[in-house]
C-alpha positions as CSV (number, residue, x, y, z in Angstrom):
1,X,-47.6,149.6,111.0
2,X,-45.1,149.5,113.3
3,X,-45.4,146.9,116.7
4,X,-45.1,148.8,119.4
5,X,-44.5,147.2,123.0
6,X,-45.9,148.6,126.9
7,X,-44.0,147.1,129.7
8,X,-44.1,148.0,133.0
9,X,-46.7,149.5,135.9
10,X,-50.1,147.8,135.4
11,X,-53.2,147.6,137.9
12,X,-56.6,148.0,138.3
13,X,-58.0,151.1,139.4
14,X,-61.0,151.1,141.5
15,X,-63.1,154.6,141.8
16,X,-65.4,155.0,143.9
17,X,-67.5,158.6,142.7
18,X,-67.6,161.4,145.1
19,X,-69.4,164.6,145.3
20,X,-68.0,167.8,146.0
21,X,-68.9,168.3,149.3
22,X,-67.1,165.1,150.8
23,X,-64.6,165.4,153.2
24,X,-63.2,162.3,155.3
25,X,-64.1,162.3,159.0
26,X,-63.6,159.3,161.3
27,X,-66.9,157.3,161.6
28,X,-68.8,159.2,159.3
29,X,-70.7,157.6,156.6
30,X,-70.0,158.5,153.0
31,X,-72.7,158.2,150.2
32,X,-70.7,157.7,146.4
33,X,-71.4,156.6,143.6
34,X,-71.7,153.7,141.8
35,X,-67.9,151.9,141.4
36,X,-66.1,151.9,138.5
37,X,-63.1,149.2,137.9
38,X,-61.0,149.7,134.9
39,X,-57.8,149.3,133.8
40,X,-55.2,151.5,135.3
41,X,-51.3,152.1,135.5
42,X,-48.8,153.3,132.4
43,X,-49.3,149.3,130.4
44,X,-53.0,150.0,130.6
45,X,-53.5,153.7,129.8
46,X,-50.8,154.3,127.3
47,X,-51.5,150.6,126.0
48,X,-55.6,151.5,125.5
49,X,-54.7,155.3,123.7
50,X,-52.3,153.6,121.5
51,X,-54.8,150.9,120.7
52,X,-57.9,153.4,120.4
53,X,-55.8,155.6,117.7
54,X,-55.1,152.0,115.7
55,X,-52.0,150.6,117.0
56,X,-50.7,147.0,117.5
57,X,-50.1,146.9,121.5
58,X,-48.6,144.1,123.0
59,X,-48.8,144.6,126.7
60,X,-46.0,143.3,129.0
61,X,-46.5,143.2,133.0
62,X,-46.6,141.7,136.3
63,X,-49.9,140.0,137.6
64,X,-50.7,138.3,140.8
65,X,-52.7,134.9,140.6
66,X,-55.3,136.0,142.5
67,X,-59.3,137.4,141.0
68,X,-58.0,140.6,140.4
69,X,-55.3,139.2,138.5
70,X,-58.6,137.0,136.6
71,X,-60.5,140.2,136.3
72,X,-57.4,142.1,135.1
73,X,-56.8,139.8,132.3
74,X,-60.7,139.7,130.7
75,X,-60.3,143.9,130.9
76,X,-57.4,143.5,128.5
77,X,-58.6,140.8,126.1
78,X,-62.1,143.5,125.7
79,X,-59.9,146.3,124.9
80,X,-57.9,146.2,122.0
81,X,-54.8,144.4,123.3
82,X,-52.3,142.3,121.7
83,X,-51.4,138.7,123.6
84,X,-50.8,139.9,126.5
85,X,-47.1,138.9,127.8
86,X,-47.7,139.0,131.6
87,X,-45.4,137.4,134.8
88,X,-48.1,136.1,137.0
89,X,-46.6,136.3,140.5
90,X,-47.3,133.4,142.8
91,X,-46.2,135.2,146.0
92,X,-47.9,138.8,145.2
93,X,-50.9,139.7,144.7
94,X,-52.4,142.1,141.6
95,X,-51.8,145.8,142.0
96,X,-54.5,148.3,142.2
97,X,-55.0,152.0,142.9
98,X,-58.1,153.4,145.0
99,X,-58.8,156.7,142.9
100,X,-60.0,159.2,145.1
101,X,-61.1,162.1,142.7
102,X,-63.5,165.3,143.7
103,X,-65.1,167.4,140.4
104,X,-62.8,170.1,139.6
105,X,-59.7,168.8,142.0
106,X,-57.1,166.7,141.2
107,X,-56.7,162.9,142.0
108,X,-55.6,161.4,144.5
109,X,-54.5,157.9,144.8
110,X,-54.1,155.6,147.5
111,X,-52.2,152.2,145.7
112,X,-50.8,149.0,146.4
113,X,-48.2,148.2,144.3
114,X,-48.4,144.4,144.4
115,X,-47.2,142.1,141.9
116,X,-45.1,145.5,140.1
117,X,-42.6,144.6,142.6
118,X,-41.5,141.3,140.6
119,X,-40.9,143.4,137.4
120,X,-37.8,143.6,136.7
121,X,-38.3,143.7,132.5
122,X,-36.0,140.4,131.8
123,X,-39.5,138.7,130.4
124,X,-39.7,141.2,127.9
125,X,-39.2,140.0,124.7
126,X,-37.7,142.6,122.3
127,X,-37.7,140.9,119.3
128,X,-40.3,141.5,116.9
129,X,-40.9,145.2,118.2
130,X,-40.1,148.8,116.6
131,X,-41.1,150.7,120.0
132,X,-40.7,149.7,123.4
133,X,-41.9,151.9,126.0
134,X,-41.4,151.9,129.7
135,X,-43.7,153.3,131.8
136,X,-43.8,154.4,135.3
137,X,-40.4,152.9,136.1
138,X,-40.5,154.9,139.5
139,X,-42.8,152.4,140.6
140,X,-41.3,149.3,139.6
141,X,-38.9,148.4,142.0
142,X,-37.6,145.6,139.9
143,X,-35.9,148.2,138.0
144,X,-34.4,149.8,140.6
145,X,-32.1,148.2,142.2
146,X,-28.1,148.6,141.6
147,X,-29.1,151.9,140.9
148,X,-31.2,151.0,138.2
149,X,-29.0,148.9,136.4
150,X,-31.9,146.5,135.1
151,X,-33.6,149.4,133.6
152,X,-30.7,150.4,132.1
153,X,-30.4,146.8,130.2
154,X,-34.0,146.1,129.6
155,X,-33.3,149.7,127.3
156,X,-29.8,148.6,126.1
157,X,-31.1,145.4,125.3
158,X,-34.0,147.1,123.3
159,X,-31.6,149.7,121.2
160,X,-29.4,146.8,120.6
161,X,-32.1,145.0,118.2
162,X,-33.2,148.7,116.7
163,X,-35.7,149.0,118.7
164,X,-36.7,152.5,119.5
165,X,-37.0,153.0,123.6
166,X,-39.2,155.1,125.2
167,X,-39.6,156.0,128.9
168,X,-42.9,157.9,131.0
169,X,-42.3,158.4,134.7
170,X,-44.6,158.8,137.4
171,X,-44.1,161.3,140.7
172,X,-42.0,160.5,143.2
173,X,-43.3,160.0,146.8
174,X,-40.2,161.1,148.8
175,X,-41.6,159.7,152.0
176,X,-41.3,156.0,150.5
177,X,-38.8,153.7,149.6
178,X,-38.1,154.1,146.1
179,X,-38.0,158.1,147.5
180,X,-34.8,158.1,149.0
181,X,-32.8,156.5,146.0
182,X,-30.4,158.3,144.1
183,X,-32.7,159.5,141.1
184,X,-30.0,161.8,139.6
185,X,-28.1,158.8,139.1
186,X,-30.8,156.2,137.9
187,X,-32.5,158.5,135.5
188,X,-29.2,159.5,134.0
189,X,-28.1,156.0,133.6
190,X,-31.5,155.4,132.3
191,X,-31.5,158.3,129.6
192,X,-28.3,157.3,128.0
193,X,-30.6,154.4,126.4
194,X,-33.6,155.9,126.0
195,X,-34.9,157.4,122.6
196,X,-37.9,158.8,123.6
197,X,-38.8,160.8,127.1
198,X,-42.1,162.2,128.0
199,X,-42.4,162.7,131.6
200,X,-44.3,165.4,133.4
201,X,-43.0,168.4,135.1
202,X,-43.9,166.8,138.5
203,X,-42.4,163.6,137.4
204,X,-38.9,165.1,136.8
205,X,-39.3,167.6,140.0
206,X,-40.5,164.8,142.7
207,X,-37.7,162.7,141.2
208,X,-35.3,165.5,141.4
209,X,-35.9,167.1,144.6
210,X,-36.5,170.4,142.8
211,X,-39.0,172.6,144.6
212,X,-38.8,175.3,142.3
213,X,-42.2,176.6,140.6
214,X,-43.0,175.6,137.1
215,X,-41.8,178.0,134.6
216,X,-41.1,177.2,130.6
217,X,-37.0,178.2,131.9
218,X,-36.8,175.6,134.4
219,X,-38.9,173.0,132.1
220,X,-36.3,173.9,129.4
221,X,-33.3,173.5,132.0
222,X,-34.7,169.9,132.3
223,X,-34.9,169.0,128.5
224,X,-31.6,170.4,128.1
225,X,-30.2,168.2,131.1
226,X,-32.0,165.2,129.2
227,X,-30.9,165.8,126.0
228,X,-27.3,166.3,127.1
229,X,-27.7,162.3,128.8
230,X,-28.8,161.1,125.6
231,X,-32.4,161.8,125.1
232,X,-33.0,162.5,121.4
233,X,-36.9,163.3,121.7
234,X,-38.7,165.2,125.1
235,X,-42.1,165.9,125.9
236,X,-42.4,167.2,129.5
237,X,-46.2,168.0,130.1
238,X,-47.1,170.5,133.1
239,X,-51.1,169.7,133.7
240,X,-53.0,172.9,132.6
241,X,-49.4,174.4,131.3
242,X,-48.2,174.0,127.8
243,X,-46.4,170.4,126.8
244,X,-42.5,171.2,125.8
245,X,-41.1,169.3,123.1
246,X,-38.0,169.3,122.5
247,X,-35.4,167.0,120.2
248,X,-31.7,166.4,119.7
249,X,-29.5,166.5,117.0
250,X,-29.7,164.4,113.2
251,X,-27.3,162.6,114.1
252,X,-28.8,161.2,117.6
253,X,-32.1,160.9,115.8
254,X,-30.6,158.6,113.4
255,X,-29.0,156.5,116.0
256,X,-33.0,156.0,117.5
257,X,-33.6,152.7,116.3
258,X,-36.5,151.6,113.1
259,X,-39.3,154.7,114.3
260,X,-36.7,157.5,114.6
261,X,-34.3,157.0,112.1
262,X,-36.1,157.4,109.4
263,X,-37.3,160.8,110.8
264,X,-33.7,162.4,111.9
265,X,-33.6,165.4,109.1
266,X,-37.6,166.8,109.8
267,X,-37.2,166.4,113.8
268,X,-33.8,167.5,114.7
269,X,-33.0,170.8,116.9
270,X,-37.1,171.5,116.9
271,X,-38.4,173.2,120.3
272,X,-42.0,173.3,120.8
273,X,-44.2,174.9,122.9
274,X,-48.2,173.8,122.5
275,X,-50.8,174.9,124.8
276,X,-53.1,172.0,126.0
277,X,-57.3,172.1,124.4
278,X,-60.0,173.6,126.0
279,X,-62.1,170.8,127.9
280,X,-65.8,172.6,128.6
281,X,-67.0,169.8,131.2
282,X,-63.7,168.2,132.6
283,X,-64.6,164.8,133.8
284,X,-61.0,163.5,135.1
285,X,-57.1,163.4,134.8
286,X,-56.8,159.9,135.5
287,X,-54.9,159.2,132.4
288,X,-54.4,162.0,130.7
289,X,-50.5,162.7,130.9
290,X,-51.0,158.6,129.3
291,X,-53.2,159.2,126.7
292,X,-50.6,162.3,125.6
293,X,-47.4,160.4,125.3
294,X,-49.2,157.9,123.5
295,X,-50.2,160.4,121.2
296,X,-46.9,161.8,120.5
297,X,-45.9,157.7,120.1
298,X,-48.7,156.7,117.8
299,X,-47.7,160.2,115.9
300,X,-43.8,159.2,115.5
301,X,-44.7,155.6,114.4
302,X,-46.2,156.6,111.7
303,X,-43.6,159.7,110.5
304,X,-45.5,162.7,111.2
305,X,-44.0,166.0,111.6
306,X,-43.2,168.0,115.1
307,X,-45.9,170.3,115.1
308,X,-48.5,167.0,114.1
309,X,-47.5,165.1,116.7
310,X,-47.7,167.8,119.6
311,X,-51.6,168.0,118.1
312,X,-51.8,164.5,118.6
313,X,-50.1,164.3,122.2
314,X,-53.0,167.5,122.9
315,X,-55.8,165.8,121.8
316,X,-55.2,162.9,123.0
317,X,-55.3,164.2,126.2
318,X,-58.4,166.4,126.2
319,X,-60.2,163.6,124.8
320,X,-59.5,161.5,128.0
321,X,-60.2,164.7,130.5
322,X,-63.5,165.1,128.7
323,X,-64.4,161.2,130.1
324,X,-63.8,160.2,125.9
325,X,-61.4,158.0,124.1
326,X,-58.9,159.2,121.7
327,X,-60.0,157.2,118.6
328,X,-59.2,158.9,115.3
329,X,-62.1,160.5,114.9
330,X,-62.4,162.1,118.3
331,X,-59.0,163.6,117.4
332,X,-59.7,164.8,113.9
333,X,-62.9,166.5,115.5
334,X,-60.9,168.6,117.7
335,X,-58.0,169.3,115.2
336,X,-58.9,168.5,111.6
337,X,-55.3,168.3,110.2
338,X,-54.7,165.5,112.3
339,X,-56.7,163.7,109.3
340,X,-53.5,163.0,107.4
341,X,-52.4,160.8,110.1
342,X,-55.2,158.1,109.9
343,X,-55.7,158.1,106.0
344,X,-55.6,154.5,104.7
């Protein structure tokens, strides 16, 4: 099995259940439900599917040394984690999200981004490690600076070893700081190391300052930007759109470290187009863009095909809308050819 490693955005997120009639007015009173603390940012989300699915995690992130920080720590040693390789922060104090989520609308967040500001990725240990993914770089401002030149190593440090680097984004507020860099510049600096790309359509577009609609013409005018800065696999996933996979050449493929190599010949020059599952009783998105690219990760790692791996990257997701995990046999209940990836 191949050792996969999750750096990056970590923090807890703290939800607070609302009914549908709730709307914020000053000095009003608001009955929820009772509060739910879990795990929350890319480390924690994409860590937990890849675990659930039966992969080794090994979790790297910044922590403050605070109770959160405690409580943050006993989360990830009861869910399937590797040793944890964390920077605890004696100046900052743990990150955490307030998720703000209505039945049947989207979620909002309102976050503090804490101890994330100290990540800059020079902690992260390569060695020992097939995968390395990077998520939510757009809110690690340790990355960021000199236009994103420590991101840029942390994933040319990676490749170097064989390592096979993968990047997930998160939107871009453009009213805040990180808003107003130079994103065009970073992410292409970025992509010329990165194997593996699976952001969201609002991801790219925030990042981008593109205010175009979605349509499957402008999400392929993005993969082809990515693939022609280096990008040898992309998965841009749109919400209740279809996920877009699209790959590179043989010869890029080969050049994508211990997980891709071996898989240049079945996934070069594919284009993809899968619809996302039917969820009857949605419970939330919080997670679900997550729980996809680590399907599509969990699939590569162990050498399925294209059209597997979309499944898995599908199912994955619907399972965490529909308030489940995606364990192996969630997935092989919703799509029973994903079998072949879990037989011993």
């Amino acid at each position: 099995m191949h050792s996969i490693a999750v750096a990056g955005h970590l923090c807890l997120d703290i939800t607070p259940p609302l009914g549908d009639t709730v709307r914020l007015k000053p000095g009003q009173l608001v009955e929820v439900g009772q509060l739910s603390i879990t795990l929350g940012g890319s480390v924690a989300n994409t860590g937990r599917a890849l675990a659930d699915l039966g992969a080794a995690v090994t979790p790297y992130a910044s922590i403050g040394d605070d109770e959160l920080g405690a409580l943050l720590l006993s989360k990830l040693d009861a869910q399937g984690f590797g040793t944890p390789r964390l920077n605890v922060s004696s100046q900052l104090a743990t990150s955490y999200s307030l998720v703000i989520e209505r039945p049947g609308v989207d979620r909002t967040f309102w976050h503090h981004t804490g101890a994330n500001d100290e990540f800059d990725g020079t902690f992260v240990r390569v060695e020992g490690h097939d995968l390395l993914h990077v998520g939510y770089p757009t809110l690690l401002p340790g990355v960021l600076t000199d236009g994103g030149r420590p991101l840029h190593t942390l994933l040319a440090r990676a490749r170097a070893e064989g390592v096979t680097t993968s990047i997930d984004l998160a939107v871009v507020d453009r009213t805040s700081s990180v808003g107003s860099l130079d994103w065009h510049s970073i992410l292409e600096l970025a992509f010329s190391e990165c194997d593996i790309a699976s952001p969201s359509f609002d991801d790219l577009t925030s990042a981008l300052r593109i205010d175009e609609p979605y349509s499957l013409a402008l999400v392929d005018r993005l993969a082809d930007r990515m693939l022609d800065q280096g990008v040898a696999i992309v998965a841009i996933s749109a919400g209740g759109h279809r996920l877009r996979l699209r790959t590179g050449s043989a010869a890029r493929l080969r050049r994508g470290g211990r997980v891709l190599a071996p898989l240049a010949e079945t996934w070069a020059d594919q284009a993809l187009t899968v619809p996302p599952l039917w969820v009857d009783n949605p419970i939330t998105t919080n997670g679900a863009g997550d729980a996809s690219t680590a399907g599509l990760l969990f699939a590569l790692s162990g050498g399925a095909t294209p059209t597997l791996a979309a499944a898995l990257a599908a199912a994955s997701s619907a399972l965490v809308i529909s308030g489940d995990r995606p364990t192996p046999a969630g997935v092989t209940c919703l799509e029973p050819t994903l079998a072949t990836l879990f037989a011993p």
